[in-house]
C-alpha positions as CSV (number, residue, x, y, z in Angstrom):
1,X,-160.3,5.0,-136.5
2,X,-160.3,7.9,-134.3
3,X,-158.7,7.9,-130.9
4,X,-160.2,10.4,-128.2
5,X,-158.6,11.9,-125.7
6,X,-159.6,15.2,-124.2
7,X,-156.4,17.4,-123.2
8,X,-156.1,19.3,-120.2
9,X,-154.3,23.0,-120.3
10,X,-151.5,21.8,-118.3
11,X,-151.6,18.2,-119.9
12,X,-149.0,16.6,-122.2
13,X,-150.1,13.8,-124.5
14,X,-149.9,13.1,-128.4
15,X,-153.5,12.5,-129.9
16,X,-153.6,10.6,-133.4
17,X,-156.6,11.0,-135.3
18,X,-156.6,9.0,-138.5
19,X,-159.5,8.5,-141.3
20,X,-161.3,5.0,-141.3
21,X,-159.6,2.7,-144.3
22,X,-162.6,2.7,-145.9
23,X,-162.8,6.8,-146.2
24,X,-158.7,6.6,-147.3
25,X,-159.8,4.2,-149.9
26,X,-162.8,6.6,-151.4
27,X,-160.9,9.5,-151.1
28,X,-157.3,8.6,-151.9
29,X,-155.7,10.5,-149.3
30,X,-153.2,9.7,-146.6
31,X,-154.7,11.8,-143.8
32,X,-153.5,13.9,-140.6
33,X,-151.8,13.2,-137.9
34,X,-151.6,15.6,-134.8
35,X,-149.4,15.6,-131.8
36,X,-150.6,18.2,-128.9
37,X,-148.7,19.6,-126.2
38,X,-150.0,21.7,-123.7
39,X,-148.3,23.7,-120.8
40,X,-147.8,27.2,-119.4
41,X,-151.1,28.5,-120.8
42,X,-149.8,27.4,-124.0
43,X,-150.9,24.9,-126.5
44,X,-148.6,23.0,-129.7
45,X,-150.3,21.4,-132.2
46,X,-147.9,19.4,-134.9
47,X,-149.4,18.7,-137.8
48,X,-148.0,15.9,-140.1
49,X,-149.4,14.5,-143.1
50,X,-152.0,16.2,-145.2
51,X,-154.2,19.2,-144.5
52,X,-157.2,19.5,-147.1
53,X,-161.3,19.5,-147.6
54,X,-161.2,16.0,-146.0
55,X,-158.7,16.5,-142.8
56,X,-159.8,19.7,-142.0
57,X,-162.2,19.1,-139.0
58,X,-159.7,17.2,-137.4
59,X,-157.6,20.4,-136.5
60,X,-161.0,22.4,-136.3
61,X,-161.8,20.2,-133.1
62,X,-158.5,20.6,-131.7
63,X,-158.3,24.5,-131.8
64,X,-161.9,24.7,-131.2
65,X,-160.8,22.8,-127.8
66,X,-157.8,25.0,-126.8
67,X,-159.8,28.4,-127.9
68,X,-162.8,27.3,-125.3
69,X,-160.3,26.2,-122.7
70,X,-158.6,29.9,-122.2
71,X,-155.3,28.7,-123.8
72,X,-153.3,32.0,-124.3
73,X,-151.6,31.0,-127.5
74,X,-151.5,28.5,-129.8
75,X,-148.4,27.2,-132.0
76,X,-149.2,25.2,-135.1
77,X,-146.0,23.5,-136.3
78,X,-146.2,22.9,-139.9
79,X,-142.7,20.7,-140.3
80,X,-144.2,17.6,-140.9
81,X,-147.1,18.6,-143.4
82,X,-146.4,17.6,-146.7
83,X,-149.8,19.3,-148.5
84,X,-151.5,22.4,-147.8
85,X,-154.9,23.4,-149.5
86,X,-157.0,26.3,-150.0
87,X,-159.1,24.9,-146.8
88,X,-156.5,24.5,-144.6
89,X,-155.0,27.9,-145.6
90,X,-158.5,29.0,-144.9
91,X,-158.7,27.6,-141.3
92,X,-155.3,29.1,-140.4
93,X,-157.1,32.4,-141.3
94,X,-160.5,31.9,-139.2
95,X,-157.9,31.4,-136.2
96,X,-156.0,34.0,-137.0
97,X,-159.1,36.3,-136.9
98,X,-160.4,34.3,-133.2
99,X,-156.9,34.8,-131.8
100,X,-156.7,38.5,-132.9
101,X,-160.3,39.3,-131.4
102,X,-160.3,37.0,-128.5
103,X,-156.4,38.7,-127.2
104,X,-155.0,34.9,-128.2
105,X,-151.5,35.1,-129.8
106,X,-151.7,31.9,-132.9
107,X,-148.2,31.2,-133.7
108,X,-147.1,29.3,-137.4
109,X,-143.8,27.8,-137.5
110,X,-142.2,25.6,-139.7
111,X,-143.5,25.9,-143.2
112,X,-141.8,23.9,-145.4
113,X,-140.6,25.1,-149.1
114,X,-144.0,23.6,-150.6
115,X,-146.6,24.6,-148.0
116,X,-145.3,28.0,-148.0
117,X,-146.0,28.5,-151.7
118,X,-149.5,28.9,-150.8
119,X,-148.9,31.7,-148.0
120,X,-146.9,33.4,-151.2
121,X,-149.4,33.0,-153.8
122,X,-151.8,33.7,-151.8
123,X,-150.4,36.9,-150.4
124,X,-151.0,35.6,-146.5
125,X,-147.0,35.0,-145.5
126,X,-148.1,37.4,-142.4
127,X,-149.5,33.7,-140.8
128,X,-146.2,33.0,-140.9
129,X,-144.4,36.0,-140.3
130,X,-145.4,36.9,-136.6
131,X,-142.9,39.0,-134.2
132,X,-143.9,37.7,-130.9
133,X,-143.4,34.0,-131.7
134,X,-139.8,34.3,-129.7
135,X,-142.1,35.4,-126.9
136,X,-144.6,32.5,-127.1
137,X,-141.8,29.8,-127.3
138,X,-140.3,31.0,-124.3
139,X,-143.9,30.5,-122.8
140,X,-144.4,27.5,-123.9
141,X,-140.9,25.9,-122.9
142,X,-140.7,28.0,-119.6
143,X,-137.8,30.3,-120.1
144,X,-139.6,33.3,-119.5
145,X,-137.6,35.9,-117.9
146,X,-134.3,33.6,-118.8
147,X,-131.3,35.5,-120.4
148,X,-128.1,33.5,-121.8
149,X,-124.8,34.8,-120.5
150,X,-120.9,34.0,-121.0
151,X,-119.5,32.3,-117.5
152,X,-115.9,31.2,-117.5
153,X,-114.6,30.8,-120.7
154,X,-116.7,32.0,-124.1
155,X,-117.3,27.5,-125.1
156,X,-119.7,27.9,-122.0
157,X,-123.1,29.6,-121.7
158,X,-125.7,29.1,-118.8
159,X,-129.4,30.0,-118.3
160,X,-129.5,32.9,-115.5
């Protein structure tokens, strides 16, 4: 069953992909389930479930879609995945690589105890380890530009 919905870079939606029952049954796996959120040139992509050989091409279409659509950066949000393989450590790579050459910033965030034993065995924590992802957050929510400061009393902060 695959629902198909194309985003716009300004659009807000939730796309679920899941495998047909027939390919869960041959395969054994649960799948992948990916909610997108798109605004202020940048692009969220939460990823719950499973990532391996077999769910893959689901998040290749959807970065393949934001890296054609002149998205500025891209933030995976790994909270919700439960399994990592060596193909989807691989495809966090390959963007890594387009996002470097193409001026793109690809943001990781999230990585739970288990998925990030692969970055660590594998010697690739610097997916995870990036310096500007304060920066792209504050994109991506809108609070460029925003500082926090004391008014009043020190219980009360406000957005100037």
């Amino acid at each position: 069953m695959v629902d198909t919905v194309i985003p716009t870079p300004a659009s807000s939606l939730e796309y679920v992909e899941l495998v047909d029952v027939e390919d869960e049954v041959a395969t054994g796996f649960s799948g992948l389930t990916t909610r997108i959120d798109s605004r202020n040139g940048v692009a969220s992509i939460t990823l719950s479930g499973e990532l391996d050989v077999a769910t893959v091409p689901v998040l290749e279409r959807h970065l393949a879609l934001f890296e054609s659509n002149g998205i500025g950066g891209i933030i995976l949000d790994l909270r919700e995945l439960t399994f990592l393989d060596y193909s989807g450590l691989h495809i966090f790579l390959a963007a890594h690589t387009r996002a470097k050459v193409s001026g793109r910033k690809l943001i990781l965030i999230g990585a739970t105890h288990a998925t990030r034993r692969l970055f660590e065995v594998t010697s690739t924590e610097f997916l995870l380890d990036d310096g500007d992802a304060a920066g792209v957050l504050d994109q991506f929510t809108g609070n460029q530009g925003r500082r926090t400061a004391r008014i009043a009393t020190p219980d009360i902060e406000a957005d100037v």
